[in-house]
N, C-alpha and C positions, 0 to 999 in steps of 0.2 A: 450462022452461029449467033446467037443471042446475047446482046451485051450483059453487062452485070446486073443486078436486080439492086434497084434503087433501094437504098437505108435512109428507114425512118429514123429523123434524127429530130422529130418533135420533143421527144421526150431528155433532149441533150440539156447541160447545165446552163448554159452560156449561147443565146442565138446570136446572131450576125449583130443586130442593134444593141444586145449586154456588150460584146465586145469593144464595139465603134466607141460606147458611151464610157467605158473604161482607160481604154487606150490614149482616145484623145486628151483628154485631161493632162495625162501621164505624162505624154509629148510636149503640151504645152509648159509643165511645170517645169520638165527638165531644160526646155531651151529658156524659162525664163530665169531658171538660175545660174546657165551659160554668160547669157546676158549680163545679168546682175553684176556677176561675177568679175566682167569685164570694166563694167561700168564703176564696180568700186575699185580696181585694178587702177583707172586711169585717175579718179578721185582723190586717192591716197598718191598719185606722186604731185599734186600740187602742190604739198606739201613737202615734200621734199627728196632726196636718194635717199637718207636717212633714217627717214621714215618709212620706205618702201622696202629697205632692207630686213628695221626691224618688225613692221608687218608680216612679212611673208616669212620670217624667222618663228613665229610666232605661229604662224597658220599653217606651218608644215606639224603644227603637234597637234593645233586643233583637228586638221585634218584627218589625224589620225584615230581621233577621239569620236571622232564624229563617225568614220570605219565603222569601229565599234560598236556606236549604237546603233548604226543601220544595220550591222550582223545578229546581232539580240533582236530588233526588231522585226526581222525577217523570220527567223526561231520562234516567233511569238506569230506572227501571221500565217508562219506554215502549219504547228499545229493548230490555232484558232481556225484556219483553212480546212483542215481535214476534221476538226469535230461537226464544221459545215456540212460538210459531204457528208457525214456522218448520220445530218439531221439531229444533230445534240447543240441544240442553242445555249442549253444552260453549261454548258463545259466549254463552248467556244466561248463563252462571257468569263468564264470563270480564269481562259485562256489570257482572255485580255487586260484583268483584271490584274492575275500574275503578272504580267508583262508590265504593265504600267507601274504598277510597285517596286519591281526585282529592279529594273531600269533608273526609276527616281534615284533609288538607295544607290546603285554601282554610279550613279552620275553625280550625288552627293555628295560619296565619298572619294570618288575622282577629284572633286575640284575642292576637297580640305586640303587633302594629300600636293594638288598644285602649288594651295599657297604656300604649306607646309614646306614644302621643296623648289621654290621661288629659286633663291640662292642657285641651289645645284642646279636647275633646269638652263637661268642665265648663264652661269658660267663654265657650268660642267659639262649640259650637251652644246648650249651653241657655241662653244671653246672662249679663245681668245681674237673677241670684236672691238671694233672700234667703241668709243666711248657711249658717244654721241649717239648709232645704233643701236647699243644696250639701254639708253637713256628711254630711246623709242619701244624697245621690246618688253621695258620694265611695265612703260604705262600702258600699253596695249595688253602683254598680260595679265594685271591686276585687274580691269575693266571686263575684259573677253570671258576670261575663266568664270566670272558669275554666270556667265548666260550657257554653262555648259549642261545642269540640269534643263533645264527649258529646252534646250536644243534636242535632248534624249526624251525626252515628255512627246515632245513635235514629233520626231523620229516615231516612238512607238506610237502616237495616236493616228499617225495618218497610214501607217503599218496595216492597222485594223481597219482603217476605213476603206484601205483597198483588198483586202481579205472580203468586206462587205461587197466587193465591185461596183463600190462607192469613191471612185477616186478625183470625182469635183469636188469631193468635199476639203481635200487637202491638196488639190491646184487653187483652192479660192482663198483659203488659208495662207496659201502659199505669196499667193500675189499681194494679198495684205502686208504680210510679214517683208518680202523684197521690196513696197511700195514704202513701207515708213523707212527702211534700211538707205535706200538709199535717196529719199527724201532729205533723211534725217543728216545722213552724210553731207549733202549740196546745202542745206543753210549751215549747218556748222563748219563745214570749209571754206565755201564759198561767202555765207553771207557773214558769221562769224572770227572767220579767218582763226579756227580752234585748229590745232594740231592734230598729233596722235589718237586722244582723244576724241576728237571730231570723225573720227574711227570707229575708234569704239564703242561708243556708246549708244549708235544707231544699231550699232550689231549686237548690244546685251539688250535693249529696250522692245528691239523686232524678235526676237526668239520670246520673250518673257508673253509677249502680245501671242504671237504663236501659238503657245503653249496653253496660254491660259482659252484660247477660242477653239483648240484641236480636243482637249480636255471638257471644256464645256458640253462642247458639241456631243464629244462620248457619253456623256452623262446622260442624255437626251432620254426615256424611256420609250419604247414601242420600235425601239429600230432593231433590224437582224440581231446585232452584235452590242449592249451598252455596257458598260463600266457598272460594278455593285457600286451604289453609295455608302458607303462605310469608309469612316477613317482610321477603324479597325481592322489591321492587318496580318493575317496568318499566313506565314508563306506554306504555299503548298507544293514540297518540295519533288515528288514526282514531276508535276508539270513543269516545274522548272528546270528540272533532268532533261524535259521533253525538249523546251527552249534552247537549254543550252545543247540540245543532241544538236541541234544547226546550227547555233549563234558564235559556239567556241570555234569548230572548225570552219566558218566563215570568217569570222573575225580576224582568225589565224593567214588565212587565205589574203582579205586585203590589206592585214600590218605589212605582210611578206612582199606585195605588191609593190608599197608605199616604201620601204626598204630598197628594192630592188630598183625603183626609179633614181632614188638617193643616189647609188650606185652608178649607175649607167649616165646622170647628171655629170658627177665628177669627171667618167671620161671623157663626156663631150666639150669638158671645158678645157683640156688638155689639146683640144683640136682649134683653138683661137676664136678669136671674137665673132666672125662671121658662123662658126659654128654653132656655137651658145645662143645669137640671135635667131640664123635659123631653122634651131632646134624649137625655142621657145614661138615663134609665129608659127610654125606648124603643128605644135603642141594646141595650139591656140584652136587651129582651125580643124585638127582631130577632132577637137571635142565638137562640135558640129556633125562633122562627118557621120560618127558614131551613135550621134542623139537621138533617134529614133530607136534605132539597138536596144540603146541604153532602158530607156522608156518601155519597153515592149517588152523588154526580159523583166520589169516589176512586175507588167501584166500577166507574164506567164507564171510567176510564184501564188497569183490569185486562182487561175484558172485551174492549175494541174494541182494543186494543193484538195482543193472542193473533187475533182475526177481521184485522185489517189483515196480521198476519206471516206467518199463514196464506194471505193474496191472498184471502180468499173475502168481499166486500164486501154478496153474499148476506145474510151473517150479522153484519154490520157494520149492515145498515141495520133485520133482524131484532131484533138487540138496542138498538137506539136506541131502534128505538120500543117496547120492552118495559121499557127502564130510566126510560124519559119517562113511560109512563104510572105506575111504579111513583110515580117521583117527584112527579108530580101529585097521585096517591091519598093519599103520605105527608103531601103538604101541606096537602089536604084537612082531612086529619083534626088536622094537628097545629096549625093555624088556630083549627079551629075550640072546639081545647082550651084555646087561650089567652083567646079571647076569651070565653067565659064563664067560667072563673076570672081576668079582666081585675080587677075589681073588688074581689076579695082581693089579687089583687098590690098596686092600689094603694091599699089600703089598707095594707098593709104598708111602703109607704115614706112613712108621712104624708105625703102632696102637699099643697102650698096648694089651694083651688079652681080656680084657673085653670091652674094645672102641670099637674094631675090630668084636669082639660077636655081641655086642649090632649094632652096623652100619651093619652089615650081616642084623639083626633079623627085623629093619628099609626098610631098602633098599627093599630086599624079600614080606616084607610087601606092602611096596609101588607100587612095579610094578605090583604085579598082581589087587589092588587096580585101580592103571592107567589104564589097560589093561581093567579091569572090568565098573568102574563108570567116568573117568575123562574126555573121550567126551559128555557125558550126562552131566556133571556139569560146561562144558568149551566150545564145540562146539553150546550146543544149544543156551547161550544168545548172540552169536557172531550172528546166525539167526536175535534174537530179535531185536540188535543196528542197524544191518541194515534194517531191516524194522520199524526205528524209535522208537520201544518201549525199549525203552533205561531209560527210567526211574523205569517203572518192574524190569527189569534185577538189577538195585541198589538197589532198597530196599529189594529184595528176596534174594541178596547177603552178604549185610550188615546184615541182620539182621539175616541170617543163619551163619553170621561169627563171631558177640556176641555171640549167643547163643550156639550155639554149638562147635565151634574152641577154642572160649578162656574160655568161662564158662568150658565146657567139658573136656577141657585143665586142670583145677586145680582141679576139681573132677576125673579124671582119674587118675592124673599123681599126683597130691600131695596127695587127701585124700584116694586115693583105692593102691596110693603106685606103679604103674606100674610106675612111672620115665617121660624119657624123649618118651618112646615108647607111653607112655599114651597123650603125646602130639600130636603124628603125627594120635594114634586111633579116636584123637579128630578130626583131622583136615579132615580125613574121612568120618568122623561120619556129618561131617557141606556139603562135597559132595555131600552125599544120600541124604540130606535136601534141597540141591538148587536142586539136578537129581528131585527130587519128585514134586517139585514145579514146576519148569522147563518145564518138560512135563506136568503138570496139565496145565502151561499157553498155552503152543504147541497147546494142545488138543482143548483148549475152543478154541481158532483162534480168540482172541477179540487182538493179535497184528497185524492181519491183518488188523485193522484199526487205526494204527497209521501211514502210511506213511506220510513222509515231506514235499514231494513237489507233488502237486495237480495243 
């Protein structure tokens, strides 16, 4: 019997060396904002409990803002993606162009409306805080909030640059931008002994930098994708229908998310101090686990975006399962790095015995979990949003993350008594529920008929 008859796939969008040159980037920016992350984490408690309180008080909104623009800007690189495939260079610029405008404006007026509602935000959401904290989260958000346009500029210009599967262009950008941030942190903590502000101001000064080099760059002429030069602006409100056909229900998707952790936070602080710690060191060390994942699902909104615009679903279903197994292999490996340097990590955060137990029994848990179900429940709706059905992808995730992440949350972990472990079994358990779902929607191929632009 005759094996299969070898497919030419000369004529594919994306060879072996587009994707290597895409991906890697991806990976590195993401782990260097892991990093970063950490690294201003540990900066800002020099200065004090205080001050780390009212930081991260403050960073659970940015964070949420920031959602935001990365769900717009994904709206904006999916159809700019598929006028690709399309071979309509002047409507993917014209994509981009939309994008960069509609973003400015919604991030403009985000951060009038901040100051405007300063008061309420201090008092109203973050309740009744100590003094001294509010003192902190005053001058952090008066500082931070400027740099929330610039952050959404960054967002959407490096959006397109990976639309272009050009995505050195915004890891180089990238490392600019974290190299002054937390430069800028270490003399003014360190060598200035500045507070809160010794905070802030590395993070409004590194976005504004960002922003202005992601934007330049787009301006550039002769490349796949550039920005009109016009500071004449018409919005053209179909395409912007188009954007927000993904960027609402995505946006939707991780406010709900960022909610939901809020949530399942509180009950693990009900479970005592060794809980809460660790929760947070495994929290820590997730984000690792998954960073590859993470990195390779932006890659797939480039690749499947250009195969959907194109109509050639061939090459849609080609590159799924070639970006899946990648992301598998990645996890593979990057698992299995953590868990045998597990033991220097925790030694590095002196854990009590039982915190240190318990973040092993997490940790252990997790990766082969990752290993196992986390490209099924994370690589395949990153397919879905670029082939438009972005709306699926939210309610199968929402509602898999009431029901199972936070319900299953306080039935695991508070009435059956497993703790904060019962928490992360929940969050598991809410995986298998989007993987299940997920591939039931794969299978029917009814999101082969949502594409954007026609």
């Amino acid at each position: 019997m005759r094996g299969k008859e070898k497919v030419d796939r000369s004529g594919y969008l994306f060879s072996s060396r587009d994707l290597t040159a895409l991906l890697i980037p991806l990976v590195i920016e993401q782990l260097l904002s892991v990093l970063v992350g950490m690294a201003d984490s540990i900066m800002v408690a020099n200065v004090g409990e205080a001050a780390v309180s009212g930081v991260s008080l403050v960073d659970n909104i940015m964070v949420l803002l920031i959602n935001v623009f990365s769900a717009l800007a994904t709206g904006g690189a999916v159809v700019a993606g598929q006028y690709l495939g399309r071979k309509d260079k002047e409507k993917a610029r014209q994509a981009a162009t939309q994008l960069i405008w509609f973003i400015t404006i919604c991030a403009v007026v985000i951060t009038v409306l901040i100051y405007l509602c300063k008061s309420w935000i201090l008092h109203g959401v973050f309740g009744k805080i100590e003094e001294d904290v509010m003192r902190h989260a005053d001058i952090y958000l008066m500082i931070v909030a400027a740099s929330v346009p610039f952050i959404a500029l960054y967002n959407g210009g490096a959006a397109i640059f990976r639309t272009m599967g050009n995505s050195e262009v915004s890891m180089r950008v990238s490392v600019i931008m974290n190299i002054i941030n937390v430069t800028g942190n270490a003399c003014l903590i360190y060598g200035l002994h500045r507070g809160t502000e010794g905070v802030a101001v590395p993070t409004l000064i590194s976005r504004m930098v960002a922003a202005i080099l992601i934007i330049s760059l787009l301006l550039r002429p002769g490349q796949t994708i550039s920005m009109e030069r016009n500071l004449h602006y018409r919005p053209d409100w179909q395409m912007i229908r188009n954007i927000l056909k993904v960027g609402i229900p995505n946006g939707l998707e991780n406010s709900m998310f960022q909610l939901g952790k809020i949530i399942v936070l509180s009950l693990v602080s009900t479970f005592g101090t060794y809980a809460i710690a660790a929760n947070a060191v495994s929290n820590t060390i997730a984000s690792f686990q998954v960073l590859p994942g993470m990195a390779i699902a932006l890659g797939v909104t480039t690749v499947i975006a250009r195969c959907v615009g194109a109509g050639d679903y061939e090459q849609v279903k080609y590159y799924t399962k070639k970006l899946m197994i990648i992301t598998y292999l990645s996890m593979i490996v990057t698992n299995t790095i953590i868990l045998f340097v597990l033991p220097w990590i925790l030694k590095a955060y002196h854990l009590s015995k039982l915190t240190a137990s318990t973040t092993t029994q997490i940790v252990g848990f997790y990766a082969i979990c990752s290993v196992l179900i986390w490209p099924l429940a994370f690589t395949t709706p990153a397919v879905f949003r670029a082939a438009g059905d972005a709306r699926m992808c939210m309610v199968i995730s929402v509602v898999s993350m009431w029901i199972f992440r936070i319900i299953f949350s306080y039935i695991l972990g508070q009435y059956f008594g497993m703790g904060v472990f019962g928490v992360w079994v929940a969050m598991i358990i809410d995986w298998v529920a989007r993987s299940v779902c997920f591939l039931l929607r794969f299978k029917s191929g009814k999101w082969k008929h949502e594409a954007i632009v026609s």
